[in-house]
C-alpha positions as CSV (number, residue, x, y, z in Angstrom):
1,X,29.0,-121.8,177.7
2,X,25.3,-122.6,177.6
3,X,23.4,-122.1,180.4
4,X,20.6,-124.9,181.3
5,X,17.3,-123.5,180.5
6,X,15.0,-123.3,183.8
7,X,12.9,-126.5,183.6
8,X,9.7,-124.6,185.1
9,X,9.4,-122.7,182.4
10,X,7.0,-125.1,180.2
11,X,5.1,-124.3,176.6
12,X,1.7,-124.8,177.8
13,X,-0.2,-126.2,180.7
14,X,1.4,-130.2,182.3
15,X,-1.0,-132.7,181.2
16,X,-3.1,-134.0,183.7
17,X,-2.5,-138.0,184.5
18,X,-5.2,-140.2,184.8
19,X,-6.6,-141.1,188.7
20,X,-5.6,-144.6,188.0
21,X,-2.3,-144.2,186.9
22,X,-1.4,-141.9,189.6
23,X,-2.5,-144.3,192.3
24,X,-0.4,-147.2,190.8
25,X,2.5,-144.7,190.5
26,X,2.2,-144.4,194.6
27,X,2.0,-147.8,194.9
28,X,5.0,-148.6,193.1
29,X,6.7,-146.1,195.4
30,X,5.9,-147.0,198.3
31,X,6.9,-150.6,197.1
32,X,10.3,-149.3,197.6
33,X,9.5,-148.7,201.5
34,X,10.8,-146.1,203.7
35,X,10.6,-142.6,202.5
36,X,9.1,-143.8,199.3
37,X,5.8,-144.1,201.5
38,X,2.8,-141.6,201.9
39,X,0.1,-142.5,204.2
40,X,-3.1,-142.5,203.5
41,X,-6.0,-141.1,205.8
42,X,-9.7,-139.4,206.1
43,X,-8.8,-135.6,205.4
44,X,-8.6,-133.4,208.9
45,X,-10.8,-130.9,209.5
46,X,-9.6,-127.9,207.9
47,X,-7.9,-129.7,205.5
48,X,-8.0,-128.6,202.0
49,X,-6.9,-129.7,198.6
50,X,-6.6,-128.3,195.1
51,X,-6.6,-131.8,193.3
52,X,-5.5,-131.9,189.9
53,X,-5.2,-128.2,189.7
54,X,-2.5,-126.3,188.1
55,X,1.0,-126.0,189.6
56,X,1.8,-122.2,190.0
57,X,3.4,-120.0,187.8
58,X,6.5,-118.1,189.5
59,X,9.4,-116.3,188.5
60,X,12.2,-118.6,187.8
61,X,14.6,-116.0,188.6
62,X,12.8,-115.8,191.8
63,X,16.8,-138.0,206.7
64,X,17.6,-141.7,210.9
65,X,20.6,-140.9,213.2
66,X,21.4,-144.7,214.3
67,X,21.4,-146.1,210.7
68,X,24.0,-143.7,209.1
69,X,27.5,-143.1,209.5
70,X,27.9,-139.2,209.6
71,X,30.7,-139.0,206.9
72,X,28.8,-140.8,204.0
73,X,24.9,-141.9,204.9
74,X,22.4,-139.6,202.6
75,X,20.4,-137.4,204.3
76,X,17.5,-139.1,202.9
77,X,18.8,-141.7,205.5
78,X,19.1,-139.6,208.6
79,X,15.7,-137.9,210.5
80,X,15.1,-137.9,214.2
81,X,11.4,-138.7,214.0
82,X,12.7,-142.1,213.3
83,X,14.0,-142.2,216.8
84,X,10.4,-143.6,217.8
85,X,8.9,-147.0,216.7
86,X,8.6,-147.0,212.8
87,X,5.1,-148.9,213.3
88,X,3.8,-146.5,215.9
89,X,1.0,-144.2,215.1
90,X,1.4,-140.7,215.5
91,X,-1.1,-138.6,217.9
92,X,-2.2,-136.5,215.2
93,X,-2.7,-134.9,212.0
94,X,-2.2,-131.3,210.8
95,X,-2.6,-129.6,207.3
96,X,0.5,-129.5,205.9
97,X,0.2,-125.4,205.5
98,X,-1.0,-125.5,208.7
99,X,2.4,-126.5,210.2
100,X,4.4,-124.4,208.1
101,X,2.3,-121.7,209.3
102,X,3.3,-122.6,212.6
103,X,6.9,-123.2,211.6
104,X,6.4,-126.6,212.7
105,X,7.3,-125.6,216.0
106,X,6.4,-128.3,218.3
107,X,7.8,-131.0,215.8
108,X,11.2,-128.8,215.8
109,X,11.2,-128.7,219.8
110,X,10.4,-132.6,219.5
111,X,13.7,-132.8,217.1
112,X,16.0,-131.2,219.6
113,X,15.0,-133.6,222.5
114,X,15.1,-136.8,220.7
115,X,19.0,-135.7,219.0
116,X,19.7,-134.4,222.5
117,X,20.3,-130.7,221.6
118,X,19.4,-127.5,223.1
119,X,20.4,-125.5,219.6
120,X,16.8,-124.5,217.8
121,X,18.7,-124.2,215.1
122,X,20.0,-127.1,214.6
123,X,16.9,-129.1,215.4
124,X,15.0,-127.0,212.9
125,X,17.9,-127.9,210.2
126,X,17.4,-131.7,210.8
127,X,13.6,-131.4,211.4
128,X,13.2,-129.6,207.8
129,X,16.0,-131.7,206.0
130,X,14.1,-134.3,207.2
131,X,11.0,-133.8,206.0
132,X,12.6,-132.3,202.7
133,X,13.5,-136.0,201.8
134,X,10.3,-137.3,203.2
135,X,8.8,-135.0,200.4
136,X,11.3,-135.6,197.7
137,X,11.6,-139.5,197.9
138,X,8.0,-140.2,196.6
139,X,7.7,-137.7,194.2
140,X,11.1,-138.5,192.9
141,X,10.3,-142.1,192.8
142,X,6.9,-141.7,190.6
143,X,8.5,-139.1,188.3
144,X,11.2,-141.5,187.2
145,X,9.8,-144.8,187.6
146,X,6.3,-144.6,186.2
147,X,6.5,-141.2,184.5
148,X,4.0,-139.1,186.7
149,X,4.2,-136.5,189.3
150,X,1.8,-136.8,191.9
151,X,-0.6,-133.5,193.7
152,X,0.4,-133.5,196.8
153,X,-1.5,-130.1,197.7
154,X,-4.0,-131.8,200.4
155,X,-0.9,-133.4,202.4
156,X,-1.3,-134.1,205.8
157,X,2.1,-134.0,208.6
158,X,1.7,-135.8,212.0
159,X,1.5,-133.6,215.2
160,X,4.2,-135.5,216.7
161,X,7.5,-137.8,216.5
162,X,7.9,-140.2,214.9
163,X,7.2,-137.8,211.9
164,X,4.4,-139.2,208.9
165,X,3.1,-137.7,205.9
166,X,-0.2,-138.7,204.7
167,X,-2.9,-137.8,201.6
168,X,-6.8,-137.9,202.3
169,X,-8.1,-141.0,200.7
170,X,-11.6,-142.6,200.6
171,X,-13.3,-143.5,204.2
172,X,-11.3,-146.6,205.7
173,X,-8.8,-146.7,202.5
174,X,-5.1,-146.8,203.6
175,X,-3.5,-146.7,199.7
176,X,-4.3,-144.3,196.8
177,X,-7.6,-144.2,195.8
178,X,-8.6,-143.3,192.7
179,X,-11.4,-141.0,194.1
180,X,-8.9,-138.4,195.3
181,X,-5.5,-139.2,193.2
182,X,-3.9,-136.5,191.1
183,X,-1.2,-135.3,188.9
184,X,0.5,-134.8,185.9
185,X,2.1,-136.6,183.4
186,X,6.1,-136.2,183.3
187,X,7.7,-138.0,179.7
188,X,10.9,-136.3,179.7
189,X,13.3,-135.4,182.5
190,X,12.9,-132.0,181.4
191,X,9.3,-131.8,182.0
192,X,9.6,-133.6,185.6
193,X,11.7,-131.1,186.4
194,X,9.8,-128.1,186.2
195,X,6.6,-130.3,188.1
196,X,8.8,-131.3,190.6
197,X,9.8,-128.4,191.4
198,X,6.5,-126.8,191.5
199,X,4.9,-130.1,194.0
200,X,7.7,-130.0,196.3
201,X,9.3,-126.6,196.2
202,X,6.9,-123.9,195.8
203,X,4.0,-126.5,196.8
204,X,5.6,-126.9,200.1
205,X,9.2,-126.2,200.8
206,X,8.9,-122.3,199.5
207,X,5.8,-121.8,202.4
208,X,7.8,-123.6,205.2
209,X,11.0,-121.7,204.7
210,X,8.4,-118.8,205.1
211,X,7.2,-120.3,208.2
212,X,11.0,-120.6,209.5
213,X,12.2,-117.2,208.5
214,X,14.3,-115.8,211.0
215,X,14.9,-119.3,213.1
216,X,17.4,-120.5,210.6
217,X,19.3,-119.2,207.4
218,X,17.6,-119.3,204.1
219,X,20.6,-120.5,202.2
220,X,20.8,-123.4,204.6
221,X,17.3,-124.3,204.5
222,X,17.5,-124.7,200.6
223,X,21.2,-126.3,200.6
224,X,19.3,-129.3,203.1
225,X,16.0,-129.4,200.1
226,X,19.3,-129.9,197.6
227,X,20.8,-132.0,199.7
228,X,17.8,-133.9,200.4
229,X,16.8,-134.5,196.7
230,X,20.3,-136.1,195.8
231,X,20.3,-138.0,198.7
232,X,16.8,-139.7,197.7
233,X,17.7,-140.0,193.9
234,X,20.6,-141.6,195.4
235,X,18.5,-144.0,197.6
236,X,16.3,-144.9,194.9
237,X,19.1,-145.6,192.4
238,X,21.0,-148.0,194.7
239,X,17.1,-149.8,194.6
240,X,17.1,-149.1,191.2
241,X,20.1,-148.9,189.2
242,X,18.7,-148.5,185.6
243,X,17.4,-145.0,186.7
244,X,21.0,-143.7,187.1
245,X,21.0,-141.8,183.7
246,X,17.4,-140.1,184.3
247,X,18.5,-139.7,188.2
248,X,21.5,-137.3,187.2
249,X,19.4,-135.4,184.6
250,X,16.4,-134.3,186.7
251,X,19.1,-133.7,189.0
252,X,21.2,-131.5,187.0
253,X,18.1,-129.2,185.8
254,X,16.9,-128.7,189.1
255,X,20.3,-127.4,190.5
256,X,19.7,-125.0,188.0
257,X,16.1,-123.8,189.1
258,X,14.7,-121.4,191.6
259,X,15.6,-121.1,194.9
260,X,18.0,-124.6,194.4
261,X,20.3,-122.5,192.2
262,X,23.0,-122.4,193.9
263,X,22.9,-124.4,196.5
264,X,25.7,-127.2,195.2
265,X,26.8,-128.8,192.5
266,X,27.1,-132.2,190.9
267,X,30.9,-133.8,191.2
268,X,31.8,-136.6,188.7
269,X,29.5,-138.6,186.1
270,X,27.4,-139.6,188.5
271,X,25.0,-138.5,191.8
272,X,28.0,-136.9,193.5
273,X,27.1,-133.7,195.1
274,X,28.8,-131.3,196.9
275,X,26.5,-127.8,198.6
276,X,27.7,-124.9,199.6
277,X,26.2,-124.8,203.0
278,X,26.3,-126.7,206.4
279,X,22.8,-128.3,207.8
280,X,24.7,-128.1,210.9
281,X,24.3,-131.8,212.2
282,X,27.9,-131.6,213.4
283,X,26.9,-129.7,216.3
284,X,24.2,-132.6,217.6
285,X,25.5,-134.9,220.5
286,X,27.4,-137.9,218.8
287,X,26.7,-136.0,215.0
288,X,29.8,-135.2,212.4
289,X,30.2,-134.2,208.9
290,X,27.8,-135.4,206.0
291,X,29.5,-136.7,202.9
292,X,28.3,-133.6,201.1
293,X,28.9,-130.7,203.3
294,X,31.2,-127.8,202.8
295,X,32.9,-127.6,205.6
296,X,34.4,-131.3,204.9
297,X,35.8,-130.0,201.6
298,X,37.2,-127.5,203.4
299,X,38.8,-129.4,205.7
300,X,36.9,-128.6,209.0
C-alpha cells in the first residue's frame, strides 16, 4: 500500500500572498459567521508578530454546550466561552504565546465553572478543543474557499469568557487591513496542507500542548485538534457544499501529518471521522458522547 506522503514536506519556500488578497480571504470567512471570525484590534503590548515570515521547518516524523446534541453536534459547535453573551466584549487581551505559556490557566478555571465541573481535566479538554476549532475554522475556510492561508503569528486570545481571538490591525480598524495582513498562497490541497499545518499546529497548537503538559494527556489534546478540524471542514461544507471534495483531501493529508497522525481516521466517502481518544466531555454535568469518540464505538 502507498503511504500518503507528509504534506509539510514542500519543494521550496510557500509563496507569499498578496496583503490584499489575504484580507478579502478573511473577509469571506468571517462572512460565514461564527468560528469563521477573527477580531480585529490595536496589538497589546508585548505583542509580537512575524508577518509574512516563513512557517517553520520541523521534522515530520516528529466547540457551545446548549446548541449541540452530545451524540452528533461537531465540536466545532460546542465551547463553553459561548456560555456568555456572543456580543459581549471580553475584559482583555493576551498574546497568544503568552497564554499558552501560562497554559491558559485562568480561561481553563473559567471553563470548569461555566460547564459546572470541578475536573481540571476536563475543562482543559473542552477549553483547548475549543479554541482548536476557533483556530481551525478560519484558516480552513480561507485555504479552501479563496486559496490562501492566512499568518496568524501576532494573534491575540481574550483574558476571559466568552472566549475571542483577534489579529492587530490598523488604529480604529475592526477587519483586515491590508497594512498588517499576511500569508501564503495555497493552489492545491496538497500545498494547504503542509501550511495549515504549520499556522495552526506548530504555530500554535504544538506551544499550547507545551503549555498543558502534565494537566491533560498528549494523545487527547491532539485527538480534540483532529477532531476539531473535521468538525469545522464539516461546518463549512454544510455552508458550502461544493468544497466537499477539497474538504476530504486536506483532510485526509493532514491525518497523515505530525503530531495528527494517528489521532483518527476518516469513515466512508465522505467527512466521517472516527479518533482514537476521548475529550472527556461525558464527564461534564448534563454532557454525553460526541459522534466521533471512541468510547461510543466501543459501546460505552
Amino acid at each position: 500500500m502507498t503511504s500518503h506522503p507528509d504534506p509539510a514536506v514542500r519543494a521550496g519556500p510557500p509563496a507569499a500572498a498578496d496583503p490584499a488578497s489575504v484580507a478579502s480571504a478573511l473577509a469571506d470567512a468571517a462572512a460565514l459567521g461564527g468560528y469563521f471570525t477573527i477580531g480585529y484590534g490595536t496589538a497589546s503590548p508585548g505583542a509580537s508578530r512575524s508577518a509574512g515570515s516563513q512557517p517553520a521547518d520541523r521534522d515530520p516524523a516528529d466547540e457551545d454546550p446548549a446548541d449541540r446534541e452530545p451524540a452528533d453536534a461537531e465540536p466545532a459547535d460546542r465551547e463553553p466561552a459561548d456560555a456568555e453573551p456572543a456580543d459581549e466584549e471580553p475584559a482583555g487581551w493576551v498574546p497568544a504565546m503568552v497564554a499558552y505559556q501560562q497554559g491558559m490557566a485562568e480561561l481553563a478555571a473559567q471553563t470548569g465553572q461555566a460547564l459546572g465541573t470541578r475536573e481540571k481535566r476536563v475543562a482543559v479538554s473542552t477549553l483547548q478543543l475549543g479554541y482548536a476549532a476557533r483556530l481551525w475554522s478560519p484558516a480552513l475556510a480561507c485555504a479552501l474557499t479563496s486559496g490562501i492561508v492566512p499568518d496568524l503569528a501576532g494573534l491575540e486570545v481574550s483574558t476571559r469568557l466568552p472566549l475571542r481571538v483577534r489579529l492587530p490591525s490598523a488604529a480604529g480598524q475592526q477587519s483586515p487591513h491590508t497594512d498588517t495582513a499576511a500569508g501564503w498562497q495555497s493552489p492545491d490541497t496538497d500545498t494547504a496542507a503542509g501550511l495549515l499545518y504549520d499556522v495552526v499546529v506548530t504555530g500554535h497548537l504544538a506551544p499550547l500542548a507545551a503549555g498543558l503538559r502534565g494537566r491533560v494527556a498528549s494523545g487527547l489534546l491532539w485527538g480534540n485538534a483532529a477532531s476539531a478540524m473535521m468538525g469545522s471542514l464539516a461546518v463549512l461544507v454544510r455552508a458550502r457544499p461544493g468544497l466537499a471534495g477539497p474538504a476530504r483531501s486536506v483532510a485526509a493529508r493532514l491525518l497523515v501529518t505530525g503530531t495528527l497522525r494517528g489521532t483518527g481516521r476518516l469513515t466512508g466517502p465522505g467527512l466521517g471521522f472516527r479518533r482514537n481518544s476521548c475529550c472527556l466531555y461525558y464527564r461534564v454535568p448534563g454532557g454525553g458522547l460526541c459522534g466521533d469518540c471512541s468510547l461510543d464505538h466501543a459501546g460505552h
